[in-house]
Backbone bond lengths (Angstrom), bond angles and torsions (degrees), N, CA, C in turn:
res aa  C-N    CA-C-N  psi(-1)  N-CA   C-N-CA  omega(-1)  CA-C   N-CA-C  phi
1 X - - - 1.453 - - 1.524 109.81 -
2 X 1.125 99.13 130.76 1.698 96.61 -172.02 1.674 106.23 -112.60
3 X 1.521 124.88 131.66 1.299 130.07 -163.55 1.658 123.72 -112.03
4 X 1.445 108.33 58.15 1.493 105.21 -160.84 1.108 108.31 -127.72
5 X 0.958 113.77 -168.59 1.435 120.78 -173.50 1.763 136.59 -134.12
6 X 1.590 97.62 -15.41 1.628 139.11 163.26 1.782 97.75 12.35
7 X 0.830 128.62 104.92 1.673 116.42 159.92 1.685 103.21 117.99
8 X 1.019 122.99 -19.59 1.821 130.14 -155.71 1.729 96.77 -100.37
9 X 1.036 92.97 150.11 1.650 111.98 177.93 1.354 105.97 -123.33
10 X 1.310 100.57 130.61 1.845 117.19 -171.93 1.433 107.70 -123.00
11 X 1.241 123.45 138.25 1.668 146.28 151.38 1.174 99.45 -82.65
12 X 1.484 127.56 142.15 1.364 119.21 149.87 1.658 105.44 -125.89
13 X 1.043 152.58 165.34 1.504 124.96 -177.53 2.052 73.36 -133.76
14 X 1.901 87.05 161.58 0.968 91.13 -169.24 1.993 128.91 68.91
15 X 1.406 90.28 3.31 1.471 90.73 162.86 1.262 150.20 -83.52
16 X 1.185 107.58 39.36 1.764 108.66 174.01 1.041 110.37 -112.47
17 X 1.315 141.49 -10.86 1.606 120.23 158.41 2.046 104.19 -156.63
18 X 1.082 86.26 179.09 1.597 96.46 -171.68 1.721 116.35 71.65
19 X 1.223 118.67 -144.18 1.567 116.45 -171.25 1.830 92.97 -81.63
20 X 1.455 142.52 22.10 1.135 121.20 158.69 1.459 99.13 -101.09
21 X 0.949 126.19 -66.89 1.657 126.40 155.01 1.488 105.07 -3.28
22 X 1.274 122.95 -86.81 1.475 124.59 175.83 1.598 131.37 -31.29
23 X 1.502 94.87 -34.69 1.250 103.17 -168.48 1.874 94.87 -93.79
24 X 1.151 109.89 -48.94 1.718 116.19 -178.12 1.745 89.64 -46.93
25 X 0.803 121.19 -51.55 2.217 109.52 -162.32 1.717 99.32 -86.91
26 X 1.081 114.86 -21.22 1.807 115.01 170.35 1.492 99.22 -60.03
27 X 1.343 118.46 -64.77 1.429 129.59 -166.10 1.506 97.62 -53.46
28 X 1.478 138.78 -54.39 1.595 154.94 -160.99 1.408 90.53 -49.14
29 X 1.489 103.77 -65.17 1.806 127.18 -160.03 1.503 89.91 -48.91
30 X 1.389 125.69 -48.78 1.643 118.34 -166.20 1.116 107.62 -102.36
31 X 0.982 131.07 39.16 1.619 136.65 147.37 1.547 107.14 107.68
32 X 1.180 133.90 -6.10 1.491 134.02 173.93 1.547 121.43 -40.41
33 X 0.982 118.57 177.30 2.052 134.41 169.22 1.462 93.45 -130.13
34 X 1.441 134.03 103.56 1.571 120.32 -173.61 1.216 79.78 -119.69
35 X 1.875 104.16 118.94 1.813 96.46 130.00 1.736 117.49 -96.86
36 X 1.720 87.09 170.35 1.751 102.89 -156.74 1.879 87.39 -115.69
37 X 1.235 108.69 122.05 0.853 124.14 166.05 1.869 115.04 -87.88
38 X 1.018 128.16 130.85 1.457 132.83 -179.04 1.877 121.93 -153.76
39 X 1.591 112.06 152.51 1.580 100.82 -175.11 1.598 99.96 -100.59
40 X 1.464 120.95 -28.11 1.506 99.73 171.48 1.260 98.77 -157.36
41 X 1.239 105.70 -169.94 1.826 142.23 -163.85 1.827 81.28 64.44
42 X 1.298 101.79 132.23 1.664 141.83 167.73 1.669 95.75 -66.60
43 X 1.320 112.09 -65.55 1.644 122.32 -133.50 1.545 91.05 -90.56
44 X 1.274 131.85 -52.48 1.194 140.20 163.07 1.537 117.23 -37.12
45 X 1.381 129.59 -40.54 1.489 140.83 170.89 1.669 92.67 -81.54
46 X 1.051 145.42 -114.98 1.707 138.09 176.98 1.907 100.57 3.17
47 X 0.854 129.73 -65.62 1.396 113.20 167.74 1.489 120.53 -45.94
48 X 1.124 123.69 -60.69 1.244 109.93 178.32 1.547 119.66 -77.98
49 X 0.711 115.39 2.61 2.166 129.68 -179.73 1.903 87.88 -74.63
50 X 1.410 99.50 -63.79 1.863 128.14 177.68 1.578 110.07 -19.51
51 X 1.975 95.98 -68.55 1.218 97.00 -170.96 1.735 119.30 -91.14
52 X 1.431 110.60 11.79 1.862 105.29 173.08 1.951 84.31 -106.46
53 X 0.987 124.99 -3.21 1.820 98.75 164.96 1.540 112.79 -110.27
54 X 1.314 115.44 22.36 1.568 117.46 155.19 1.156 121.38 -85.01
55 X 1.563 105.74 -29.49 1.754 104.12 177.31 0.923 113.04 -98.88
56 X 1.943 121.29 22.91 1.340 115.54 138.35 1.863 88.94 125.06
57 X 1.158 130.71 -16.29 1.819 126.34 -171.34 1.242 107.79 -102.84
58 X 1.339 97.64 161.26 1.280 119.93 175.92 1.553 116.92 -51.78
59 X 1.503 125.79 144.03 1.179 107.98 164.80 1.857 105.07 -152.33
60 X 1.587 108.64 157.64 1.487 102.98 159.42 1.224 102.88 -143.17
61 X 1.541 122.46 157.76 1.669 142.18 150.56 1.631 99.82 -60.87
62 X 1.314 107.86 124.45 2.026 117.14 149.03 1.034 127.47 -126.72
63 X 1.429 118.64 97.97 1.543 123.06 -145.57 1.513 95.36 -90.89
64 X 1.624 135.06 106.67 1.429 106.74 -162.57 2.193 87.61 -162.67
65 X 0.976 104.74 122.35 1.792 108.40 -176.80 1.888 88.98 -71.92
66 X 1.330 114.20 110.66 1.335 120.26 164.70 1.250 117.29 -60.85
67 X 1.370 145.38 8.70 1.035 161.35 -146.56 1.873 91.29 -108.10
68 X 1.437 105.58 -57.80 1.313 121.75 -177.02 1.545 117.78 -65.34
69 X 1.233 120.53 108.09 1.442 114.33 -176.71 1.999 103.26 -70.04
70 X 1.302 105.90 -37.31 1.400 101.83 154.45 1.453 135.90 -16.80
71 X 1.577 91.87 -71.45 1.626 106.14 -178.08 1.477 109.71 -98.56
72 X 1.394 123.88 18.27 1.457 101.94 166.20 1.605 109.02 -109.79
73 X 1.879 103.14 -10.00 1.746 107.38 151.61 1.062 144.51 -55.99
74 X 1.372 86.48 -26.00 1.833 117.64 178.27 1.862 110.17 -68.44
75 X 1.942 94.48 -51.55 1.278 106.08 178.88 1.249 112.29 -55.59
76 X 1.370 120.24 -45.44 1.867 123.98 -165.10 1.658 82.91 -78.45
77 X 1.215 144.96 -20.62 1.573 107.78 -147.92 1.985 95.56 -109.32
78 X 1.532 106.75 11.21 1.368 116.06 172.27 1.733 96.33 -105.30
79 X 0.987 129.28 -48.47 1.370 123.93 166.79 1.534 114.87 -35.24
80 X 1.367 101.68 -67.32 1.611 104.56 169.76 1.254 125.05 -27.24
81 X 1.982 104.32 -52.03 1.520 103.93 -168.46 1.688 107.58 -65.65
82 X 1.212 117.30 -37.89 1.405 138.77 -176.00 1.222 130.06 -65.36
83 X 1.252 113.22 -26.07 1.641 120.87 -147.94 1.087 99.31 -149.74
84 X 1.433 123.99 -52.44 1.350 143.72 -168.01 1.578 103.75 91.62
85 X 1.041 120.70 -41.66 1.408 122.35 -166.92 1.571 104.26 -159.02
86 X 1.667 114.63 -178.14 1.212 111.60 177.35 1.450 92.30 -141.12
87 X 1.794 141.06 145.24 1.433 151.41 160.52 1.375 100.17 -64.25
88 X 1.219 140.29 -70.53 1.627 149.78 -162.99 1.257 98.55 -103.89
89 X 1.420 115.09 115.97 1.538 130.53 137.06 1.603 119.49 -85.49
90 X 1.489 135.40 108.79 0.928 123.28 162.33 1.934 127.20 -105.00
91 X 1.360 114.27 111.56 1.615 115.37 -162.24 1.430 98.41 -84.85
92 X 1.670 121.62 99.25 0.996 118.88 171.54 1.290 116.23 -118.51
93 X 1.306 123.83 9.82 1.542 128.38 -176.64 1.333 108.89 -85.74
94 X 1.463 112.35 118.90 1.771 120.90 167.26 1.305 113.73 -164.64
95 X 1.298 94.33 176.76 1.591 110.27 -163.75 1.625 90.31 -137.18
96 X 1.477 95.96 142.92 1.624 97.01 161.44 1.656 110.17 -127.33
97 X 1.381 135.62 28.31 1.323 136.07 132.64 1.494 103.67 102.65
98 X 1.421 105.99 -153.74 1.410 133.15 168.68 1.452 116.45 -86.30
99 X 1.381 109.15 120.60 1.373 113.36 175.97 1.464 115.40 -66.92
100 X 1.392 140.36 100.04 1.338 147.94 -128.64 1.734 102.36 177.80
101 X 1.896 91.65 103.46 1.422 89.58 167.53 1.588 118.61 -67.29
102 X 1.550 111.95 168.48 1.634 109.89 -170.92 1.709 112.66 -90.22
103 X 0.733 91.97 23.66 1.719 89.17 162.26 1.539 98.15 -122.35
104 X 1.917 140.66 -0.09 1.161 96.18 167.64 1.407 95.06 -126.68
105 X 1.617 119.51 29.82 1.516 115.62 -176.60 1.623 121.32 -70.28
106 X 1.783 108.64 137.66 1.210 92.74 177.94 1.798 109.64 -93.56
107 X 1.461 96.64 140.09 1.289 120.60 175.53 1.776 122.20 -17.63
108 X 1.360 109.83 -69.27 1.323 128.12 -176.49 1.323 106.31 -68.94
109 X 1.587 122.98 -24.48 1.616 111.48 163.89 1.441 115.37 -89.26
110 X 1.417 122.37 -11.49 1.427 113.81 171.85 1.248 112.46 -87.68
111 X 1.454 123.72 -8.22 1.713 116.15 -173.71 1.361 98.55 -103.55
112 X 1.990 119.31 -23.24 1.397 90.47 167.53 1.670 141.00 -70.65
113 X 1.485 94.22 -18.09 1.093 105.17 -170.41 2.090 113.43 -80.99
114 X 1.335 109.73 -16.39 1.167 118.42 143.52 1.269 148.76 -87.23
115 X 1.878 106.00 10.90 1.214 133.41 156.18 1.102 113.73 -70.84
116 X 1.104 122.77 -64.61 1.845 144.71 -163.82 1.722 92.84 -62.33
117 X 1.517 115.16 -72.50 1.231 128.34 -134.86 1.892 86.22 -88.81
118 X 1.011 139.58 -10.93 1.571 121.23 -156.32 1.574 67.70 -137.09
119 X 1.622 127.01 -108.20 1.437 134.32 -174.61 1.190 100.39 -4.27
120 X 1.299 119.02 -97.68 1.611 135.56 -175.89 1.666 109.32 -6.17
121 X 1.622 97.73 -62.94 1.717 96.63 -172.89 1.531 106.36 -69.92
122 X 1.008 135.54 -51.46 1.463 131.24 151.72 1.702 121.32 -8.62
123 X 1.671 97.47 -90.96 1.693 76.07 171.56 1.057 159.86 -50.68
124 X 2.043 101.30 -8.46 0.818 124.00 -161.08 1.774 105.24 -94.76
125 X 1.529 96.78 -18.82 1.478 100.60 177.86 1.398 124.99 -82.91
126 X 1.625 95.48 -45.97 1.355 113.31 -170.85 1.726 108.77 -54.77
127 X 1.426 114.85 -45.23 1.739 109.06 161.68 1.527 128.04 -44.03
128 X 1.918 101.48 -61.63 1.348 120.83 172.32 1.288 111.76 -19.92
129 X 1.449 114.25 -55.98 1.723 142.37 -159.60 1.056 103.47 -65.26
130 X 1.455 123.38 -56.99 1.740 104.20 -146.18 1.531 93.97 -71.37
131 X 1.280 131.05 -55.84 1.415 111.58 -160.08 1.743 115.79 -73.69
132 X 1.255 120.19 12.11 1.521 139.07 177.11 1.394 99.02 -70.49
133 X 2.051 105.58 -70.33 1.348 113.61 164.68 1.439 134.97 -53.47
134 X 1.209 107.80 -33.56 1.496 114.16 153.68 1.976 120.32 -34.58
135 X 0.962 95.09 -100.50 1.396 104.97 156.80 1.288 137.77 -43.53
136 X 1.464 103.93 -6.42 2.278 94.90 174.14 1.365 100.72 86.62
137 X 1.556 143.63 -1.92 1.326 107.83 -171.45 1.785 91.03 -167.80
138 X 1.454 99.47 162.66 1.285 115.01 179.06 1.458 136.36 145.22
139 X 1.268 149.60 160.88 1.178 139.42 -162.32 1.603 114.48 -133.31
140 X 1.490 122.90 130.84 1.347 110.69 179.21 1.231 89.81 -134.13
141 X 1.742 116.14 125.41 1.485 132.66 161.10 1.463 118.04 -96.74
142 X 1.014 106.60 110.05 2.003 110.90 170.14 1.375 109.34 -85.27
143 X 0.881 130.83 158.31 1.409 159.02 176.62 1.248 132.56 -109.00
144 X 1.555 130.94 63.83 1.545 138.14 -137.27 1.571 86.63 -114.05
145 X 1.041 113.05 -142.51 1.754 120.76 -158.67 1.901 99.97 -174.60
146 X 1.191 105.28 138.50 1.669 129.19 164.26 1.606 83.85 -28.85
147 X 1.510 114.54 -59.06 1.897 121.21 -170.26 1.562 114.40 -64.52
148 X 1.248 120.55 39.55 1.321 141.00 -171.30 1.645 97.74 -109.28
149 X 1.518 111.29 -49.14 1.551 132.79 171.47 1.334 111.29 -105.32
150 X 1.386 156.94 -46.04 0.897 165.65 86.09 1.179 128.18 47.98
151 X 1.533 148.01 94.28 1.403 132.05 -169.57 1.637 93.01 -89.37
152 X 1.127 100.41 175.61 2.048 119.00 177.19 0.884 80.73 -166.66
153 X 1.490 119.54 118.71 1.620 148.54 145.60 1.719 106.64 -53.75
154 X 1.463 106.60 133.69 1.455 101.44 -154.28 1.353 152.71 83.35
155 X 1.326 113.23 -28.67 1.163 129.70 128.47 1.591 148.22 -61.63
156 X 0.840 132.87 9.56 1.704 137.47 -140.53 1.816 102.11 -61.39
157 X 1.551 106.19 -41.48 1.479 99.76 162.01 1.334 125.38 -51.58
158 X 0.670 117.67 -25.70 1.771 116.00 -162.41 0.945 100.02 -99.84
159 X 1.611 130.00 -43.12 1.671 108.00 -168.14 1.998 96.99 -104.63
160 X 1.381 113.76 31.98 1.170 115.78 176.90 1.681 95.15 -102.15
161 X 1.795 105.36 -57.41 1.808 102.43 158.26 1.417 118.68 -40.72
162 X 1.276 123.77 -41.57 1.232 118.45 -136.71 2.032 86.50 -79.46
163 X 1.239 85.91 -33.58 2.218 84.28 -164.00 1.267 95.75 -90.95
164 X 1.249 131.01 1.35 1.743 115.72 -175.96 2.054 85.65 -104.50
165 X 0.790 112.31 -43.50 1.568 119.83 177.21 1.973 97.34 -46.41
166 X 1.221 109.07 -54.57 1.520 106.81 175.67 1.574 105.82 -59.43
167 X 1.095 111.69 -44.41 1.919 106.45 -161.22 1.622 95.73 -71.61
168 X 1.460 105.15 -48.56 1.758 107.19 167.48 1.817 127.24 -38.79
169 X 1.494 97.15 -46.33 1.865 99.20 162.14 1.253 115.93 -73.09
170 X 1.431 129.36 -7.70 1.845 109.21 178.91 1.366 100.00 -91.36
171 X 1.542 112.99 -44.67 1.628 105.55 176.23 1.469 134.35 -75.07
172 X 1.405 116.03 4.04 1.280 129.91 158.67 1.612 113.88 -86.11
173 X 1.299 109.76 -26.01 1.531 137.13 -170.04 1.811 92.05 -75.99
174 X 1.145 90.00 -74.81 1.909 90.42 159.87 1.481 131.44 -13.71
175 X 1.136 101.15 -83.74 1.461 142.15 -156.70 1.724 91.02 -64.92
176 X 1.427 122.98 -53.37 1.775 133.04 -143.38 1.580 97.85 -94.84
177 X 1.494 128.02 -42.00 1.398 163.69 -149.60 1.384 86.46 -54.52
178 X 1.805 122.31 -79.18 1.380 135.11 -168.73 1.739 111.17 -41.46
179 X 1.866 103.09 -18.32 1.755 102.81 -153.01 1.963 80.47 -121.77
180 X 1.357 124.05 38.75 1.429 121.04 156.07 1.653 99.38 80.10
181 X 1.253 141.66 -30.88 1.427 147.12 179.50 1.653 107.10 -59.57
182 X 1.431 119.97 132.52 1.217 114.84 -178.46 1.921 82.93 -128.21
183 X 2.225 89.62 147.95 1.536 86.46 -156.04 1.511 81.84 -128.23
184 X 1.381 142.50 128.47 1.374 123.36 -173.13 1.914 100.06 -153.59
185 X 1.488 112.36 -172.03 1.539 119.21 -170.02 1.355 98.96 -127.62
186 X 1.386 119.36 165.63 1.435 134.90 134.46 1.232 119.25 -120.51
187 X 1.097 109.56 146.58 2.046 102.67 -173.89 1.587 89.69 -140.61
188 X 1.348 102.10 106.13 1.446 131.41 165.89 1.396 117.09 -72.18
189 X 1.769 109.05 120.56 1.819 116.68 174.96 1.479 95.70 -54.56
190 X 1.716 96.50 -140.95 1.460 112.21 177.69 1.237 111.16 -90.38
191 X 1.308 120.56 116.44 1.526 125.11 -167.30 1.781 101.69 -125.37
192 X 1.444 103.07 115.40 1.373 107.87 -177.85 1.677 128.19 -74.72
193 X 1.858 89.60 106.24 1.536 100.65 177.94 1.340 109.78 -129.09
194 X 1.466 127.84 176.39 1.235 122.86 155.90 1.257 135.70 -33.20
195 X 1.568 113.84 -36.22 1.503 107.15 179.44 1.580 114.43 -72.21
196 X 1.079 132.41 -26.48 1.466 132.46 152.35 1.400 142.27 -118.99
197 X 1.863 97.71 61.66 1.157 125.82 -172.11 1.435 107.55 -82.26
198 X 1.017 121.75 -4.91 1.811 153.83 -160.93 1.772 75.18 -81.09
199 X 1.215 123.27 -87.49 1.289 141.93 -120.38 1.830 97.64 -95.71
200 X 1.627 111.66 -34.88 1.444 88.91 164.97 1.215 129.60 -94.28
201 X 1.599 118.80 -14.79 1.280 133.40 171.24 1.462 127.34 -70.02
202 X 1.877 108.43 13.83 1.314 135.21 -171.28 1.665 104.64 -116.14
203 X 1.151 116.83 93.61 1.396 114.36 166.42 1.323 123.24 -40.50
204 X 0.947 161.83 -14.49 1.403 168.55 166.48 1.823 107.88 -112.28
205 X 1.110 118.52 -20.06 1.452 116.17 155.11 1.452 144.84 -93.66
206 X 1.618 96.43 3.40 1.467 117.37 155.81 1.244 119.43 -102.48
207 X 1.491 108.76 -15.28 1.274 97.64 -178.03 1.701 108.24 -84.48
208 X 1.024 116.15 -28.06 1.850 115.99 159.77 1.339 122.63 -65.86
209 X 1.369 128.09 -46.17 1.124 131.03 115.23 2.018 118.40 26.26
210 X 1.622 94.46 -87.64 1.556 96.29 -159.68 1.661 87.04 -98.49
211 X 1.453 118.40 27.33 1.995 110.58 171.02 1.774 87.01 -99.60
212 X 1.304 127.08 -18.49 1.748 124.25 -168.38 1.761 91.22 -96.27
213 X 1.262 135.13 -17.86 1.644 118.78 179.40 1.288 97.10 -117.20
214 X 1.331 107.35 134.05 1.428 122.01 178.77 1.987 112.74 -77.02
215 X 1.425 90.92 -24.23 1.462 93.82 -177.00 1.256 124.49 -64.07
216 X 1.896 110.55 -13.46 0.590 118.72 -154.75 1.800 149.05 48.31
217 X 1.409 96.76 22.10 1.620 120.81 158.31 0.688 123.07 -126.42
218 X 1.678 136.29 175.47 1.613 156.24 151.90 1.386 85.19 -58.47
219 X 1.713 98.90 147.15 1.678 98.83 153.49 1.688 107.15 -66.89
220 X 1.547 105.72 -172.93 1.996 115.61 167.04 1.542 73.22 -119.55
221 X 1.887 103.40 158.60 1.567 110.58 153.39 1.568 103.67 -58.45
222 X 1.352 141.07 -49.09 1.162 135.53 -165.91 1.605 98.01 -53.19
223 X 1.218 142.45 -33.71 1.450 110.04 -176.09 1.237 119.20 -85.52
224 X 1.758 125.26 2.29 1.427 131.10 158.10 1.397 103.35 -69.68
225 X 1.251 119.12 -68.54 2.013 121.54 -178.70 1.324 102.94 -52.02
226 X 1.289 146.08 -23.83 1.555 122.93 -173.54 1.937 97.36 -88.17
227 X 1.535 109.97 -23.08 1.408 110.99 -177.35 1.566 127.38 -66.65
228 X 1.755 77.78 -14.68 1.762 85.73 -158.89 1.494 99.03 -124.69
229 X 1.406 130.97 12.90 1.271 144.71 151.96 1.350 107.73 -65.23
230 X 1.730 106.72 -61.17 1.309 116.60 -176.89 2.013 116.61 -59.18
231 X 1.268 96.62 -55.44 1.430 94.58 178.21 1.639 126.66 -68.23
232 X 1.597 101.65 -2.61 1.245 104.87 172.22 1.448 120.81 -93.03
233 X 1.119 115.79 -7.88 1.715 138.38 -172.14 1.003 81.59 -91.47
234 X 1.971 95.37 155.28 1.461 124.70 149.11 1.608 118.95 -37.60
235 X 1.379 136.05 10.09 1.333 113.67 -133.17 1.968 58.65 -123.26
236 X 1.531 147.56 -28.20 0.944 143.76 -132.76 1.989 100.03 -139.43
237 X 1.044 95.14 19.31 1.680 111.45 -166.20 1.916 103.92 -73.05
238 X 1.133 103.19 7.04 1.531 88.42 165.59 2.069 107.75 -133.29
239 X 1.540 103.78 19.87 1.374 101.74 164.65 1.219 107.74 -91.87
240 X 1.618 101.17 130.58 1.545 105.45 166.56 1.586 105.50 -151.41
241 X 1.172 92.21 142.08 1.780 126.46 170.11 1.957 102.91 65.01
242 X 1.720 98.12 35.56 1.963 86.73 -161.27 2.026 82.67 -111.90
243 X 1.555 98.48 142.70 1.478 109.12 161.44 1.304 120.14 -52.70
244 X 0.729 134.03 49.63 2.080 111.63 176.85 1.302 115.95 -50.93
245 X 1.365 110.64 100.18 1.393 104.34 152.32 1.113 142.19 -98.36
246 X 1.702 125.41 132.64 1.197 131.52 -162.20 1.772 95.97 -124.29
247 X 1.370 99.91 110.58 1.497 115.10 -159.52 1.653 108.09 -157.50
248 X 1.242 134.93 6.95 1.272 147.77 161.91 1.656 102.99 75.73
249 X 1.170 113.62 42.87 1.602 104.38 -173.33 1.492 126.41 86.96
250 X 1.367 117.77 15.30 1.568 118.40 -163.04 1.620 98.71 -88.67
251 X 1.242 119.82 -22.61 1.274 125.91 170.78 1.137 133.16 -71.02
252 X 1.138 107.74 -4.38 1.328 123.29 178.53 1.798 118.79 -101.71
253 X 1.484 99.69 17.51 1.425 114.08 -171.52 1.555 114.18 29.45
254 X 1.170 123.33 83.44 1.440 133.50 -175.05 1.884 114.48 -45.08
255 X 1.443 99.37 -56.20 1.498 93.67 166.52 0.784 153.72 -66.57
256 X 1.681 117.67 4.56 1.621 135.26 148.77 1.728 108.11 -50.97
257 X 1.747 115.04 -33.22 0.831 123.49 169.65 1.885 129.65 -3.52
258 X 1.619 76.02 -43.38 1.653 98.52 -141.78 1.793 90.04 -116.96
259 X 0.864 101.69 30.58 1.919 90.03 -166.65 1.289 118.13 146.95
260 X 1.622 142.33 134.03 1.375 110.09 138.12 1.734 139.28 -99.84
């Protein structure tokens, strides 16, 4: 079985560092053209543009807040000039906010963060799509979270995006399926990046931490990009609209373990 990707043009948004990063140079390695969509640092995006055209592919920077249906028209209508189109959309850009229970959250930080993370992947699809359906074929990967099923106290935005973002991939999954487009998720455990460098770089907050994964590790971004290489290939051509989560066992609520 061969797992590549040779010929396909990928978006990833949110690709300049962490599991979009990972996933943008996974896709390169197997034959892709990825552009990296990102909202800031310049020099940080030019690095990673750098290293997917050493191993020989195409690449561009799209500096554009997905939030903005504005600027993610802007994004598709430079793709167009360029590319014409893209095979793989992957929506991995989000934020999950201020830790803020919901009786004292402020407003404008809970709707942005369901701008970016729910909106964002939306506009980002609904473009992706039409010329997918056009043509008979194509792939859209979302980027959901274990917190899709999962509550996190303090969060309520994020895992309110995170499960309407899932119900959003089955009915796009629906809808695209009949016209050759397969529309599907990954929902990543705890996967060690900067954004919760807080929590493993805390001796007593890893160690609670590794009592919720049975695997007893952090994820790497590399085991999201090798997941989503594979499910984006031919090798995965009859998944559609299903969560995969690759989260080391966190779903499996470990502390039932011990009791119910």
């Amino acid at each position: 079985m061969q797992v590549e990707l040779v010929g396909k043009r990928a978006l990833v948004t949110g690709g300049s560092s962490g599991i979009g990063k990972a996933i943008a140079l996974a896709f390169a390695e197997a034959g892709a053209d990825v552009a990296i969509n990102y909202v800031s640092g310049d020099e940080t995006a030019r690095a990673v543009i750098g290293s997917i055209e050493k191993l020989g592919r195409r690449s561009m920077a799209l500096k554009a807040d997905i939030s903005d249906a504005d600027a993610v028209g802007a994004m598709f209508a430079r793709i167009e000039r360029e590319w014409k189109a893209v095979d793989i959309l992957v929506n991995n850009a989000g934020i999950d906010g201020k830790r803020m229970m919901s009786w004292e959250t402020d407003l404008a930080d809970w709707r942005k963060v369901i701008e970016v993370d729910l909106f964002g992947a939306f506009h980002c699809a609904r473009l992706a799509l039409r010329p997918m359906i056009a043509r008979g074929s194509g792939v859209v990967l979302n980027i959901t979270s274990v917190h899709e099923a999962i509550p996190w106290a303090g969060y309520s935005a994020y895992t309110a995006a995170k499960a309407a973002l899932g119900m959003l991939t089955k009915t796009m999954a629906q809808e695209a399926a009949p016209h050759g487009v397969r529309v599907f998720s990954i929902a990543p455990g705890a996967i060690k990046t900067r954004i919760n460098e807080q929590v493993w770089e805390d001796q007593q907050g890893y160690r609670d931490l590794m009592s919720k994964i049975p695997a007893n590790r952090m994820g790497e971004v590399n085991d999201i990009a090798r997941m989503a290489v594979m499910l984006c290939s031919d090798a995965a051509s009859y998944l559609m609209g299903s969560t995969v989560y690759v989260d080391g066992g966190m779903m499996l609520y470990p502390a039932f373990e011990r009791g119910g």
